[in-house]
C-alpha positions in Angstrom: 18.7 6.4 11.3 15.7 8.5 11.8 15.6 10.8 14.9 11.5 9.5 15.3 11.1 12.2 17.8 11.8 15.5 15.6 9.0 13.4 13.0 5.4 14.7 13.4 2.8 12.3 14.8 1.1 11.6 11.3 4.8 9.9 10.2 4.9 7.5 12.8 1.0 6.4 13.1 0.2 6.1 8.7 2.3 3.5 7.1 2.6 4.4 3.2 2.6 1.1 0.9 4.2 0.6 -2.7 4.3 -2.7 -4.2 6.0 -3.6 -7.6 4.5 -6.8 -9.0 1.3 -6.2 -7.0 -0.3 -9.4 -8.2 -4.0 -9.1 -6.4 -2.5 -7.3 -3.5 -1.8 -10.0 -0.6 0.7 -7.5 1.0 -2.0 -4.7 1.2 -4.5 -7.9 2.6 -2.3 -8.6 4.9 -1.5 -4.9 6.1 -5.6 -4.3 6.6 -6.4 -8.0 7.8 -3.9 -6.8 11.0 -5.7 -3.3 11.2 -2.2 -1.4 10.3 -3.3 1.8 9.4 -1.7 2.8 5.7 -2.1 4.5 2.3 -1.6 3.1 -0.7 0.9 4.8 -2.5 1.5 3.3 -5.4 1.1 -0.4 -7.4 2.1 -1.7 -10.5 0.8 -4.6 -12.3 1.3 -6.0 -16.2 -1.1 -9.3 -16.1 -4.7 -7.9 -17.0 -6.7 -9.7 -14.5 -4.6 -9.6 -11.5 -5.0 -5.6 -12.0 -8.4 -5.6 -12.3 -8.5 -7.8 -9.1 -6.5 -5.0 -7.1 -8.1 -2.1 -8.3 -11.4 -3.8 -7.9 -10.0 -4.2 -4.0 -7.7 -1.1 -3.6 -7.6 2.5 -4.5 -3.9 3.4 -5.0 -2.8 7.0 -5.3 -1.2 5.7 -8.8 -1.5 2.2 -10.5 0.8 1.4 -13.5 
């Protein structure tokens, strides 16, 4: 378990997202549609369209 306290503030107030399987992104939709603040880390999509969708939407650090 994580001792929250000894954590700075920036650890408990940005959520940091990675998705495997991204699809178009309906976890990241989700995250902003309820105003969670977060970064997206990381997504990884094979089919060719459904990765143009999310990175037409979202602006990972790194897509695969």
């Amino acid at each position: 378990m994580i001792a929250l306290e000894n954590c700075g503030k920036d650890f408990i107030n940005m959520l940091k997202v990675a998705t495997v399987c991204s699809g178009i992104g309906s976890p990241e939709i989700a995250i902003r549609n309820l105003g969670i603040e977060h970064e997206i880390v990381f997504g990884c999509e094979i089919d060719k369209y459904a990765r143009q969708t999310y990175l037409a939407n979202f602006k990972p650090n790194m897509m695969l």
